[in-house]
C-alpha positions as CSV (number, residue, x, y, z in Angstrom):
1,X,61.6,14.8,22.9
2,X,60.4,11.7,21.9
3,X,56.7,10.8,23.2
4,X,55.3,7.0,23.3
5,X,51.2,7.3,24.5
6,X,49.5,4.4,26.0
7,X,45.9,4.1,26.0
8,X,43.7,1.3,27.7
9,X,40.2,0.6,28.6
10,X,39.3,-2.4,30.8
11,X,37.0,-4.5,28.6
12,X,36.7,-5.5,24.8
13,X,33.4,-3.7,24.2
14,X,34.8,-0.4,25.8
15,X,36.3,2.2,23.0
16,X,40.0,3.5,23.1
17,X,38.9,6.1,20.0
18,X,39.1,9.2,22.1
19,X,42.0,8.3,24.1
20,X,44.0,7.6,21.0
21,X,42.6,10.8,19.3
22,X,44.1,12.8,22.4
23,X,47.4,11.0,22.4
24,X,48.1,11.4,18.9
25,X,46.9,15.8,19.5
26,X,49.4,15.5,21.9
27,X,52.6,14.5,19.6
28,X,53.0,10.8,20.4
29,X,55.0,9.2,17.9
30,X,54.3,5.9,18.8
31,X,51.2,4.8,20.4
32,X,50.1,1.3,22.0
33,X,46.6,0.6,23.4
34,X,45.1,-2.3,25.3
35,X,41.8,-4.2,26.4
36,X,42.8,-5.2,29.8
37,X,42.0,-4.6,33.2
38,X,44.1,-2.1,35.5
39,X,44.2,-4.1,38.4
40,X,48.3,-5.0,37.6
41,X,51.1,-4.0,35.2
42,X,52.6,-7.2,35.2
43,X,49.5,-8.2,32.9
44,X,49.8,-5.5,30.3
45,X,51.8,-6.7,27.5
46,X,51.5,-3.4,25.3
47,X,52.0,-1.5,28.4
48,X,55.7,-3.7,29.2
49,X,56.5,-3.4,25.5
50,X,56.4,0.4,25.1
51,X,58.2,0.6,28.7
52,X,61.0,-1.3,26.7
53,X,61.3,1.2,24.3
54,X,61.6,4.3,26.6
55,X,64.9,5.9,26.8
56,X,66.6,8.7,28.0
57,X,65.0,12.0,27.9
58,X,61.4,10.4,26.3
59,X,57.9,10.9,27.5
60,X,55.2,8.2,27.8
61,X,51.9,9.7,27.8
62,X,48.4,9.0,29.1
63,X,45.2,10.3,29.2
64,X,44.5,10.0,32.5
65,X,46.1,8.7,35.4
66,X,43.7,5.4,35.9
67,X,44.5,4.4,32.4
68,X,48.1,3.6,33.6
69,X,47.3,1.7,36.7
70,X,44.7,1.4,39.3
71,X,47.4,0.4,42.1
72,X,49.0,3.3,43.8
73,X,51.9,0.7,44.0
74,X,51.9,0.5,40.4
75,X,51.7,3.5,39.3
76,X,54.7,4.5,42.0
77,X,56.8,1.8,40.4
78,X,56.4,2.6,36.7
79,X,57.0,6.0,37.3
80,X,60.7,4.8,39.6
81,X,61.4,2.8,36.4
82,X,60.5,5.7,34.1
83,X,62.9,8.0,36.5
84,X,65.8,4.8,36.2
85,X,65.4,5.4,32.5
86,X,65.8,8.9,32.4
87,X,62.2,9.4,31.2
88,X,59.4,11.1,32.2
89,X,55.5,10.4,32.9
90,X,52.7,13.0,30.8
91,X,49.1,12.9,32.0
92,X,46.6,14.9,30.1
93,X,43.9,15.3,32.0
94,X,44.7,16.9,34.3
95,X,48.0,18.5,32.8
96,X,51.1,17.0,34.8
97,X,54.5,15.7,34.3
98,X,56.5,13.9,36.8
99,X,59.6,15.8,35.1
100,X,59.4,17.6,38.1
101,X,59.7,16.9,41.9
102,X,56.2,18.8,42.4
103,X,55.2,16.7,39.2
104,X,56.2,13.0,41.1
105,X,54.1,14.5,44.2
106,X,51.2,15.4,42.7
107,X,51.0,11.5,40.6
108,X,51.3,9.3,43.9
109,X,48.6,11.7,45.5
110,X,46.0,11.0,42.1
111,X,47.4,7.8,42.3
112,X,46.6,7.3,45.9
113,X,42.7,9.1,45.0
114,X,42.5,6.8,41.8
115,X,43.2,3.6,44.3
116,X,40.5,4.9,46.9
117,X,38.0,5.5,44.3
118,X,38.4,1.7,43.2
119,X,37.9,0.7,46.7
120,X,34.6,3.1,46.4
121,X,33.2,1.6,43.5
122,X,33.9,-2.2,44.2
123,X,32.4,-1.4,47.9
124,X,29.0,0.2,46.3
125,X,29.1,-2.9,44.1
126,X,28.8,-5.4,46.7
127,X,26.2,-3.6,48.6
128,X,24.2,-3.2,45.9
129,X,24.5,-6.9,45.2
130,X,23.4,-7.6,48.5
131,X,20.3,-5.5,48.4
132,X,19.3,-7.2,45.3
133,X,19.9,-10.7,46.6
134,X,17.7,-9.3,49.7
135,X,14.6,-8.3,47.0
136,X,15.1,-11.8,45.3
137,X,16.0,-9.9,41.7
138,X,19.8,-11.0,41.6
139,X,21.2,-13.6,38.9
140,X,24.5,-14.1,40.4
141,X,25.8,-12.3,37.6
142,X,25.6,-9.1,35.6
143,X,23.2,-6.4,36.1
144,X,20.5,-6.8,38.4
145,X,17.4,-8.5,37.1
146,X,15.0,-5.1,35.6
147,X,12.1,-7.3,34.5
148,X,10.6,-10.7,36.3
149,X,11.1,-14.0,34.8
150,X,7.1,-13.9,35.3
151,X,6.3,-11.4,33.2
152,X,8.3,-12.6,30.8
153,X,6.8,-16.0,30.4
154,X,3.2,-14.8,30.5
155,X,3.6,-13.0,27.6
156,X,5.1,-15.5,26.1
157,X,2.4,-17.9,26.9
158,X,-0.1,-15.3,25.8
159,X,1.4,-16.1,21.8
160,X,4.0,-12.8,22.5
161,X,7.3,-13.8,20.6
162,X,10.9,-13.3,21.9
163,X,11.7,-10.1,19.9
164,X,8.4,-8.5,21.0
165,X,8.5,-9.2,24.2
166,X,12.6,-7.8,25.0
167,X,10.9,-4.5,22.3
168,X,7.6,-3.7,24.8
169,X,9.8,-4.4,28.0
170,X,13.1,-3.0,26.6
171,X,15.4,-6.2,27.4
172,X,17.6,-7.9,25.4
173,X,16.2,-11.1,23.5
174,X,19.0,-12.7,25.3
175,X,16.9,-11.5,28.7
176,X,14.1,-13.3,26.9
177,X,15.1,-16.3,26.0
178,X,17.3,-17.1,29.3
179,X,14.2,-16.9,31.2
180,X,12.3,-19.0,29.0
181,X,15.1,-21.4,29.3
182,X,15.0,-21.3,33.3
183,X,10.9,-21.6,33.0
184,X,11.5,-25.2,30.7
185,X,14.5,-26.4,33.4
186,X,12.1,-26.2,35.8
187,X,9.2,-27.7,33.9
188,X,11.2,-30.7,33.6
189,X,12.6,-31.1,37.2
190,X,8.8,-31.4,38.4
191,X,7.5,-34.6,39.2
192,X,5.1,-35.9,36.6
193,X,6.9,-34.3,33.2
């Protein structure tokens, strides 16, 4: 039986090395991997690709159940268009295959749990946004804030350099030089400058 693995991690600086290690331990003859979000399956073009290549009595193959889809929906409808072609679905971890009836229950249940847990995470997101917007350390972006703008500009005015500053307070120098950007911004909106 023919086996096609798909591996995918949501963002470029993520690493796809130990999915594609597994996949190819597990016999995949051909194996496609993306850098894309799991939200949809209509924006996976390495995903649609090796879909097009399935036929009758061949296996695609994942990891894990979240690395196909984060969408109960999706996941339900790739594995009805697997089933159309006469294929099956392989999941790793844990070990299933929907070449069963048990196999097809078990995936929209994980699939259902992999949904919820999104949910879970995006809701803990938000409120942890919130509580950091609440202490004033929130930058609208990205993490939350780990050292004041304060800080970092007294050291700085105190003859500290960029890199030694982000090395004693364990930032980036990105960190640094942001806030020392946001310090001159405001410098110049003041009357007077």
């Amino acid at each position: 039986m023919p086996r096609f693995g798909y591996a995918r991690v949501s963002s470029t600086d993520q690493d796809l090395t130990i999915q594609l290690d597994k996949l190819k331990a597990a016999g995949c003859n051909v194996i496609r991997s993306e850098k894309m979000s799991g939200k949809s399956a209509d924006d996976r073009p390495e995903l649609a690709t090796v879909m097009q290549f399935l036929r009758e009595g061949d296996e695609l193959v994942v990891v894990r159940l979240d690395r196909l889809g984060r969408s109960t929906r999706d996941v339900l409808n790739l594995v009805h268009e697997l089933d159309q072609k006469g294929a099956s679905l392989r999941i790793l971890d844990p070990e299933m295959t929907t070449g069963g009836d048990v196999g097809r229950i078990v995936v929209t249940v994980l699939g259902m749990v992999a949904e919820m847990e999104r949910k879970f995470i995006l809701e803990r997101q938000r409120a942890g946004i919130e509580a950091a917007k609440g202490a004033g350390v929130y930058e609208g972006k990205g993490r939350v804030k780990t050292v004041p703008d304060k800080e970092i500009r007294r050291r700085h005015a105190a003859g500290e350099g960029p890199a030694a500053i982000a090395r004693h307070l364990g930032i980036s120098r990105t960190s640094v030089y942001r806030a020392l950007k946001a310090n001159d911004h405001a410098s110049a909106a003041q009357p007077g400058n």
